[in-house]
KEKE-3310 file (N, C-alpha, C; in steps of 0.2 Angstrom, whole numbers, plus 5000, padded with zeros to 4 digits):
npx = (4875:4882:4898:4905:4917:4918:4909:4899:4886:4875:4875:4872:4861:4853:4855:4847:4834:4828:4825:4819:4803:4794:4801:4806:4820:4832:4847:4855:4864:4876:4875:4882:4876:4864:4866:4874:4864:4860:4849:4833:4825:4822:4811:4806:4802:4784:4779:4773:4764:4752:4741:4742:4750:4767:4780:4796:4803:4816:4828:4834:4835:4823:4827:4835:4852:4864:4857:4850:4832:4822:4808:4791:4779:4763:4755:4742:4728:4714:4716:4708:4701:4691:4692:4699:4711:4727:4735:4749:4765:4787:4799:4814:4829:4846:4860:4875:4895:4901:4899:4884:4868:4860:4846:4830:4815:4795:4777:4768:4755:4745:4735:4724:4729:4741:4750:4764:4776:4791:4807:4814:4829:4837:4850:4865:4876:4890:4890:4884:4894:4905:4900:4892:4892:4897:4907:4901:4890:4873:4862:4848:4832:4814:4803:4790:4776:4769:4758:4746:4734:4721:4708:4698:4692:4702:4711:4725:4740:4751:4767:4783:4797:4808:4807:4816:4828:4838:4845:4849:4858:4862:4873:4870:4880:4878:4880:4878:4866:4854:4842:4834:4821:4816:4800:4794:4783:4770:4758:4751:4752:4743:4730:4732:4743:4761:4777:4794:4809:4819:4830:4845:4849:4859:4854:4843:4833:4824:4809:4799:4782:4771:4755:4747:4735:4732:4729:4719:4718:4720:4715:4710:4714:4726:4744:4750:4764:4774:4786:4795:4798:4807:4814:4829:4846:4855:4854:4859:4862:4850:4833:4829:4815:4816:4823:4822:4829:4824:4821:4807:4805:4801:4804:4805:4807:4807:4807:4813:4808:4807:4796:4797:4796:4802:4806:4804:4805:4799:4801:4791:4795:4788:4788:4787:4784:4772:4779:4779:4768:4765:4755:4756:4745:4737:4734:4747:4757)
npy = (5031:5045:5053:5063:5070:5074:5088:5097:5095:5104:5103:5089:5089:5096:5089:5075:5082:5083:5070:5066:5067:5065:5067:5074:5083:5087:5095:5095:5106:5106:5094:5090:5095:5087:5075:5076:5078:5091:5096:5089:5085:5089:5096:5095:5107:5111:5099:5095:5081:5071:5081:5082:5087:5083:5081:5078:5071:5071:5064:5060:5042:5034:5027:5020:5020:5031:5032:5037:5042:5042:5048:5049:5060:5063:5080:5086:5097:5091:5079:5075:5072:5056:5045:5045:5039:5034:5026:5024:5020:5024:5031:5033:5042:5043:5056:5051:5051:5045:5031:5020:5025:5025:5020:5014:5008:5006:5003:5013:5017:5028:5036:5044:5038:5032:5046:5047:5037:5029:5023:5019:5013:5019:5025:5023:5031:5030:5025:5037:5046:5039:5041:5049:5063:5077:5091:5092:5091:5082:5076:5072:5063:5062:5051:5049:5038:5039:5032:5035:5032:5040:5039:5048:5062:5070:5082:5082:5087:5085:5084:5092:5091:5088:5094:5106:5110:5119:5117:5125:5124:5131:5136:5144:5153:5153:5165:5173:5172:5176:5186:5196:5204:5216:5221:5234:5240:5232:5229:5241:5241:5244:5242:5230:5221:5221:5224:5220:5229:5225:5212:5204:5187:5174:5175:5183:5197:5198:5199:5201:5199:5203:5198:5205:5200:5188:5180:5172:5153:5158:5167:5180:5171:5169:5176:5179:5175:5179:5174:5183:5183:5192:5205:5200:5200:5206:5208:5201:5184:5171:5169:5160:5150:5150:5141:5137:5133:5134:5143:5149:5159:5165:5176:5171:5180:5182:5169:5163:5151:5148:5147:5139:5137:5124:5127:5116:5126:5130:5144:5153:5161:5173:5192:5196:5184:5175:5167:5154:5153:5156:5151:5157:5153:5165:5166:5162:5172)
npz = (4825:4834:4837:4849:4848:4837:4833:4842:4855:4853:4839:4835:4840:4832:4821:4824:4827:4812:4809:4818:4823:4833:4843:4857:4864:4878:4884:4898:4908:4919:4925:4937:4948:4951:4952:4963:4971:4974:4967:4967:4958:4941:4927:4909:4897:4891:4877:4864:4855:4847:4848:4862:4878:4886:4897:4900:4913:4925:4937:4955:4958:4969:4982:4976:4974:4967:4957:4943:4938:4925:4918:4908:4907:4906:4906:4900:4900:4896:4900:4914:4927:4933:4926:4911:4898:4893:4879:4873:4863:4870:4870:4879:4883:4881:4874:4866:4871:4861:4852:4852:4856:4869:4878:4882:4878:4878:4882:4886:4897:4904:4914:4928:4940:4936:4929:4924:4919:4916:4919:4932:4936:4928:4924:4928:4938:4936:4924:4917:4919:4912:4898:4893:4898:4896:4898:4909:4904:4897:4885:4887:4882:4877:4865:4856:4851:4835:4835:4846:4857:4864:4875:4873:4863:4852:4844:4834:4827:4817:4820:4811:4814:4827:4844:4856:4871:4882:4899:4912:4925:4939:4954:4967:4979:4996:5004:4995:4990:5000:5008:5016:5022:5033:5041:5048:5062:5058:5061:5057:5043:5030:5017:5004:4999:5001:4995:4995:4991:4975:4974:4969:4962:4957:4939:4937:4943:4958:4970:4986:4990:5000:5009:5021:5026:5020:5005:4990:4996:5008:5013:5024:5036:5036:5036:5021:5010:4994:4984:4969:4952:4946:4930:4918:4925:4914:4895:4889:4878:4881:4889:4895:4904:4925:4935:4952:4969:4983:5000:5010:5021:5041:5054:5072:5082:5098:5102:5094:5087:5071:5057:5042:5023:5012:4995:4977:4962:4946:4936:4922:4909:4910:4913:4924:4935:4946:4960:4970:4984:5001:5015:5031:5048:5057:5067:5071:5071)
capx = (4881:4886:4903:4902:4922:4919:4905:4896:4880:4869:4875:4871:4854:4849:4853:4842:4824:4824:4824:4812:4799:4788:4807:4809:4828:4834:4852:4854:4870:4877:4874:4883:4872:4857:4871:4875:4857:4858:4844:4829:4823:4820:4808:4807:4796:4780:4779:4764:4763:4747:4736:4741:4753:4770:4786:4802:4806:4821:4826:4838:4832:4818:4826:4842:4859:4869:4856:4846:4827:4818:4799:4788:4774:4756:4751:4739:4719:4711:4715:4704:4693:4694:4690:4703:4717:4731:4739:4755:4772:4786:4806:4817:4836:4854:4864:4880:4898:4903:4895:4879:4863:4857:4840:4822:4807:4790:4772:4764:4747:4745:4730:4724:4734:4747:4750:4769:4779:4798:4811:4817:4834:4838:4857:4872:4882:4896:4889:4881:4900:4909:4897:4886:4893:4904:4908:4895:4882:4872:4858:4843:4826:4809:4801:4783:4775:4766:4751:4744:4727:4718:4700:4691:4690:4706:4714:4732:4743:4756:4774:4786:4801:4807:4810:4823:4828:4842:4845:4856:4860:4869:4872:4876:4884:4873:4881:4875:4857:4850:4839:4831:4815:4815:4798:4794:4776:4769:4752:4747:4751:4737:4731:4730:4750:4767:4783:4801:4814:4821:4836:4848:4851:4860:4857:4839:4829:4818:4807:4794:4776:4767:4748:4747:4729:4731:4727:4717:4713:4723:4713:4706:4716:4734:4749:4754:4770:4776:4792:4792:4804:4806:4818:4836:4851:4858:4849:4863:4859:4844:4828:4822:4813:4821:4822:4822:4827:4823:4815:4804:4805:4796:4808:4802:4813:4806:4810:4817:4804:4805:4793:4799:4795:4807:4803:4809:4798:4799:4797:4793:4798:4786:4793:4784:4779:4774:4784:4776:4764:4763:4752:4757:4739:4740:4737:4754:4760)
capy = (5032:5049:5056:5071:5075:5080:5089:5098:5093:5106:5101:5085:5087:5099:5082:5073:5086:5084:5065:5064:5073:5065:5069:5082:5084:5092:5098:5099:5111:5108:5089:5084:5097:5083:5070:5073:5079:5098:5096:5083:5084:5095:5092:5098:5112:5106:5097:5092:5075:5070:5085:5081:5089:5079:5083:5073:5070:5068:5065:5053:5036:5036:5021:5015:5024:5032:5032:5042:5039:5045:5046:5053:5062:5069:5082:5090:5097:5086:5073:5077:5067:5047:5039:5043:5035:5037:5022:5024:5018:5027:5030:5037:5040:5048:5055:5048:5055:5040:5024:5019:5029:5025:5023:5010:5008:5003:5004:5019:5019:5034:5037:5047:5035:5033:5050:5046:5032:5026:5018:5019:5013:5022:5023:5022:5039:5030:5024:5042:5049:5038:5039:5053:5069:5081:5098:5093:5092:5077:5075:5067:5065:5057:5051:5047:5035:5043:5029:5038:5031:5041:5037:5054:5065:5075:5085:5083:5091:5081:5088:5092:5091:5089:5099:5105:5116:5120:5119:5126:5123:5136:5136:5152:5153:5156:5172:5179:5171:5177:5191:5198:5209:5217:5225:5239:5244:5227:5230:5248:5240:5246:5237:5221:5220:5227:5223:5222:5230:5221:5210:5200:5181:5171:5180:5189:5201:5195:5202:5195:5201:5200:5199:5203:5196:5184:5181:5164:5151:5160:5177:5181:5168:5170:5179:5175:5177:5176:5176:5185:5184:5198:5203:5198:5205:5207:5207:5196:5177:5167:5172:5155:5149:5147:5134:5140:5129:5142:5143:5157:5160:5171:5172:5171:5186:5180:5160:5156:5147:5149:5147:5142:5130:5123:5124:5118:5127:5132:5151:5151:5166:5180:5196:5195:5178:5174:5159:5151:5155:5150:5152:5155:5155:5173:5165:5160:5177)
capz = (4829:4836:4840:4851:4849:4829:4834:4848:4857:4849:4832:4836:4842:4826:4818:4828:4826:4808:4807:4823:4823:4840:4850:4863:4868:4882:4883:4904:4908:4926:4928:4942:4954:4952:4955:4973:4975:4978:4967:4969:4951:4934:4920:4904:4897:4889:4871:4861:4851:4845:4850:4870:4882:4889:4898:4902:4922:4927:4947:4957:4959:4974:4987:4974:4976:4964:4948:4938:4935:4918:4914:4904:4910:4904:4910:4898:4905:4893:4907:4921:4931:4935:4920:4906:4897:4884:4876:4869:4864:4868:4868:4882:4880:4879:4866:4868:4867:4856:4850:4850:4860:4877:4878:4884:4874:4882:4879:4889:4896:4909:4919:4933:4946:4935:4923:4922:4917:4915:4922:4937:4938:4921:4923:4935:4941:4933:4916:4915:4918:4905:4892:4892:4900:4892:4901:4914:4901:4894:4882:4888:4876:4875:4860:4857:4845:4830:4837:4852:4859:4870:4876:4872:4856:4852:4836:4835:4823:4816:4820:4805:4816:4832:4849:4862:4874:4887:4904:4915:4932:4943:4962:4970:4985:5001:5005:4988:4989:5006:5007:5023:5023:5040:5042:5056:5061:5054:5062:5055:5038:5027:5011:5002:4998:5001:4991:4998:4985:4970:4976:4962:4964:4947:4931:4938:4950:4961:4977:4991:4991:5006:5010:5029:5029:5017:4999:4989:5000:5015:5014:5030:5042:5036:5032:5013:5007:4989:4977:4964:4948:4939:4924:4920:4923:4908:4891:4883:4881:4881:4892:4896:4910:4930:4940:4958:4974:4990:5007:5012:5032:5044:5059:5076:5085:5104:5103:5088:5084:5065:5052:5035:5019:5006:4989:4969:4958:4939:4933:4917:4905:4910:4915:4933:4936:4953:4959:4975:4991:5007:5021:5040:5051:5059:5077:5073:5070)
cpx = (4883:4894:4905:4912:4922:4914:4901:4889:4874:4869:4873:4861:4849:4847:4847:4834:4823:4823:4819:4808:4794:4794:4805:4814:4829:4841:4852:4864:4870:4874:4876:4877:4866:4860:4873:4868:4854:4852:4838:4827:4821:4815:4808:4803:4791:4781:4774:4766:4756:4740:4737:4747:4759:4775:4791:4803:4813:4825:4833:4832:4828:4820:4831:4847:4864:4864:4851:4838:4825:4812:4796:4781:4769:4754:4747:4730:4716:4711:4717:4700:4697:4695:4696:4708:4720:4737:4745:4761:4777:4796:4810:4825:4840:4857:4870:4889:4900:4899:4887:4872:4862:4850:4835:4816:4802:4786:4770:4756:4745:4736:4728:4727:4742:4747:4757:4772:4786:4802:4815:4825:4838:4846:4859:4873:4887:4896:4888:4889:4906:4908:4895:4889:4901:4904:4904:4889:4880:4863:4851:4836:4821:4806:4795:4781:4769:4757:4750:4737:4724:4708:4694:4695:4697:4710:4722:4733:4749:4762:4775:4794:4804:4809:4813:4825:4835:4841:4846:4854:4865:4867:4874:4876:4877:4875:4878:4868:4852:4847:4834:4826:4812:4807:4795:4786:4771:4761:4748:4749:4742:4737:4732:4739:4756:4772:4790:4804:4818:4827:4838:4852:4851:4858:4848:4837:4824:4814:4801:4789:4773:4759:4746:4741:4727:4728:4723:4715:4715:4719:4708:4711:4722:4738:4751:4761:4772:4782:4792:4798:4802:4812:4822:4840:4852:4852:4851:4860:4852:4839:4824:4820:4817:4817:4824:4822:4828:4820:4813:4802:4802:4800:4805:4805:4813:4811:4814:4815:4800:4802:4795:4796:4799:4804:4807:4802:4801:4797:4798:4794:4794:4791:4793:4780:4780:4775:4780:4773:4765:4760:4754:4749:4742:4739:4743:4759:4762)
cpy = (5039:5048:5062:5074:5078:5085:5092:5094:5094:5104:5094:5083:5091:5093:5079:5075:5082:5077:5062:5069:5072:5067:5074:5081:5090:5090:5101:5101:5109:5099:5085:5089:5092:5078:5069:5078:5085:5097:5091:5080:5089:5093:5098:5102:5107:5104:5094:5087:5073:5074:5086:5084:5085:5083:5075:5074:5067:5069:5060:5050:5037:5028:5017:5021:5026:5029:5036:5038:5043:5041:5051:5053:5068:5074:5089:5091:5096:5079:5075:5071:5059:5043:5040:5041:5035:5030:5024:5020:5024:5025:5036:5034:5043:5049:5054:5051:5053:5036:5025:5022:5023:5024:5013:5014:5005:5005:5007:5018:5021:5034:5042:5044:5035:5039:5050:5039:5032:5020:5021:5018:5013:5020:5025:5032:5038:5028:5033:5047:5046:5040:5046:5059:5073:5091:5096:5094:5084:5079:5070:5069:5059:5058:5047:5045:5039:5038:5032:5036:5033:5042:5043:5060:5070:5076:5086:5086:5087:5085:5087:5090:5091:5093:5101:5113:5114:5121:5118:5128:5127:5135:5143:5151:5157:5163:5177:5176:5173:5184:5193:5204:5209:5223:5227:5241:5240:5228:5236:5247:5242:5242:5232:5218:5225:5223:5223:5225:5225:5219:5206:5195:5177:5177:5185:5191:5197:5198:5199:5202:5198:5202:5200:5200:5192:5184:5173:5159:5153:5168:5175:5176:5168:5177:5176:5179:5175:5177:5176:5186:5190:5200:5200:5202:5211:5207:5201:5189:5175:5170:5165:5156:5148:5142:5136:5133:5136:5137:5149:5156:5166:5169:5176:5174:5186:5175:5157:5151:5148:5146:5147:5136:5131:5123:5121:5120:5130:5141:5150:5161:5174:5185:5197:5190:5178:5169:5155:5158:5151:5154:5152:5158:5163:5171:5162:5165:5182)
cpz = (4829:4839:4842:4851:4842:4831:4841:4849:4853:4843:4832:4836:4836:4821:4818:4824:4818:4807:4813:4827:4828:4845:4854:4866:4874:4884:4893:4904:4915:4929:4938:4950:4956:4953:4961:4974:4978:4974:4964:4961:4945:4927:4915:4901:4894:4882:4871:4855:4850:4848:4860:4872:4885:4891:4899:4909:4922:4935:4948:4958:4965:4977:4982:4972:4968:4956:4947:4937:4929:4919:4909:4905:4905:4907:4905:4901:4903:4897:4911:4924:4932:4928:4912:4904:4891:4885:4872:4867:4866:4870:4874:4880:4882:4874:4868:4866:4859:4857:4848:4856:4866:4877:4879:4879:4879:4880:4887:4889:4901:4909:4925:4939:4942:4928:4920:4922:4915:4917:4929:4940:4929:4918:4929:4933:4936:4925:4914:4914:4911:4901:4891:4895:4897:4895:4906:4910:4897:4892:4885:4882:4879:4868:4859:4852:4840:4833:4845:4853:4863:4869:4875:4867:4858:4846:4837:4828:4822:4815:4814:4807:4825:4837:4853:4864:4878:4893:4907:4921:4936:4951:4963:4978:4989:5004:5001:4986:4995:5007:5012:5023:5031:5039:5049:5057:5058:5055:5062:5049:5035:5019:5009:5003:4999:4998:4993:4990:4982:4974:4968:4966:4956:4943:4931:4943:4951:4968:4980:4990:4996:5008:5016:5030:5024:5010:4996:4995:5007:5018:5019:5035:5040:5033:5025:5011:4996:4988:4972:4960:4944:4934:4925:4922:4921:4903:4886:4885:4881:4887:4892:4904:4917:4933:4946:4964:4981:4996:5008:5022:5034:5053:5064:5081:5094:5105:5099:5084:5075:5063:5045:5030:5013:5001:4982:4965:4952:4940:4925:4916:4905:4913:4922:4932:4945:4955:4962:4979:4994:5014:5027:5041:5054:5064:5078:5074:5078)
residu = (UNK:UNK:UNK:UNK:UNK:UNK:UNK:UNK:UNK:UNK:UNK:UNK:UNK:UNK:UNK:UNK:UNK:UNK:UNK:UNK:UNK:UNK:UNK:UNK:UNK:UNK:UNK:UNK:UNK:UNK:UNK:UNK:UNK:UNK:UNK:UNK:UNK:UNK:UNK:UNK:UNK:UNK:UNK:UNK:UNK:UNK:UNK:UNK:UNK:UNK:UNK:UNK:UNK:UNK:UNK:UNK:UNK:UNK:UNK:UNK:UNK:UNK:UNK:UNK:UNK:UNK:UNK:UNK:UNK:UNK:UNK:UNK:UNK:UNK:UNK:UNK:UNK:UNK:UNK:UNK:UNK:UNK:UNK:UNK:UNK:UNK:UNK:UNK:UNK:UNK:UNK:UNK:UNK:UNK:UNK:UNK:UNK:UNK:UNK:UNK:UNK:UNK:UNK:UNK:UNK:UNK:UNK:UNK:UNK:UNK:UNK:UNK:UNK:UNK:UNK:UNK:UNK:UNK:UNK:UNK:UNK:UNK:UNK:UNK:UNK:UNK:UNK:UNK:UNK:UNK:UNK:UNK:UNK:UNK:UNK:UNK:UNK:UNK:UNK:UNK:UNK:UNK:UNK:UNK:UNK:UNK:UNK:UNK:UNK:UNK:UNK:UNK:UNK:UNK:UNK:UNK:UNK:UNK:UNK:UNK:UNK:UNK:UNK:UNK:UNK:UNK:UNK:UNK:UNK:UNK:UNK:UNK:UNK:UNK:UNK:UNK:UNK:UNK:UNK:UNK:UNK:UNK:UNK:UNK:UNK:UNK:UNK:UNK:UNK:UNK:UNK:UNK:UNK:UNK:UNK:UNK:UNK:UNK:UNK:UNK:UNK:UNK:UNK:UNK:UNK:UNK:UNK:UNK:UNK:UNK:UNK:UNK:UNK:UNK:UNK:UNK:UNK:UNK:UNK:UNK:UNK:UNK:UNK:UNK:UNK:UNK:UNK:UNK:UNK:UNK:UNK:UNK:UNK:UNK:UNK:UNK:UNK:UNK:UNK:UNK:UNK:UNK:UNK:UNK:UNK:UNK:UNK:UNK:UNK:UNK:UNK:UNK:UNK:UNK:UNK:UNK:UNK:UNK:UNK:UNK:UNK:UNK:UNK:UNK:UNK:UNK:UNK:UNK:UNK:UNK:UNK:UNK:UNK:UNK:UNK:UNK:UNK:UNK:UNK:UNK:UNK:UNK:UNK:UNK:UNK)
# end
């Protein structure tokens, strides 16, 4: 039985590792933005349990109002093709502010139709705000049983303790996220790529990369565009990975008939990762 007002979250969940050591906690910052649905879903980085690769999912309910789903998802490249599969048990949850945990158990057994697994109508809006949220923050975890059974040859490495991470949810206002690359002269560009100038959105830079004749499977019939994260700010604080919800547009200065596509994509912690691509055909240019 935890009590989160003796005690914060993170001292809470150091408890935790050392007593389960197939866990991965994650600690989300800024719950109520996935609560009214600014954002669709978040999952957790990767963790390894018996030699394989997993994350935690977490989304609104798909088709039931006002809940929360949790699963747990394989997604290591040791499972490729049609034919493999991993038996499990396994343990999804909350840590709670008072009383007694939150949490479903079930037996797990992922496939190439089905690679995740949970529950779907995990919890309420309104249990998750009595029970479970403190500053706008609440703990979720999965836990994986030491018995893992997958159908083709793999060296697992028996954890010592368990893992966790943070992760924090900021909105920024639309005035201070929009970024407009006007260019002039578009068809005497020369060269594979050109680069707008660094802009600052949340806590790092970021700028667009363009490939006027396309790049991967777009090279030769499109334009490609990319978003590209690059440092932070500041140097204080933590350097994890972002979680980015955008759109990239390509505006139609004739008709109006813009071209854009929404994304939510992960960055993970390099210093220039490229986030997304997307393809416009160039007969559309």
């Amino acid at each position: 039985m935890l009590k989160m007002g003796l005690t914060s979250f993170e001292d809470a969940i150091k408890e935790q590792l050392k007593e389960r050591k197939n866990a991965h906690f994650m600690l989300v910052d800024g719950m109520s933005k996935l609560l009214t649905e600014k954002v669709n879903n978040f999952q957790s980085l990767d963790f390894q349990v018996s030699g394989l690769k997993w994350r935690l999912l977490i989304q609104p309910a798909v088709g039931v109002k006002d809940y929360l789903s949790v699963a747990v998802w394989i997604i290591d490249e040791k499972c490729t093709g049609p034919n493999w599969e991993v038996k499990f048990n396994f343990k999804i949850g909350l840590l709670p502010q008072t009383g007694p945990e939150y949490f479903y158990v079930s037996v797990g057994c992922h496939n190439e139709k089905q690679p995740a697994q949970g529950v779907v109508k995990f919890i309420t809006h309104t249990q998750l705000k009595e029970r479970f949220l403190v500053n706008d923050k609440a703990v979720f975890y999965a836990e994986i049983s030491e018995e893992v059974i997958p159908n083709f040859p793999v060296i697992g490495i028996p954890r010592t303790m368990g893992t966790a991470e943070r992760f924090k949810l900021i909105e920024v206002a639309r005035n201070n996220s929009r970024f407009t690359w006007k260019i002039t002269k578009f068809s005497s560009f020369n060269g594979e790529e050109h680069s707008s100038y660094e802009f600052t959105v949340g806590p790092r830079r970021w700028k667009l990369v363009m490939y006027p004749r396309g790049t991967g499977d777009g090279k030769g019939n499109s334009l490609s565009l990319y978003l590209n994260a690059s440092n932070y700010v500041t140097n204080n604080g933590p350097k994890g990975r972002t979680f980015a919800v955008y759109k990239l547009r390509v505006l139609d200065q004739l008709h109006r008939n813009h071209f854009e596509i929404g994304m939510y994509v992960y960055v993970i912690i390099l210093l220039f990762s490229k986030l997304y691509i997307f393809y416009m055909h160039i007969s559309s240019i």
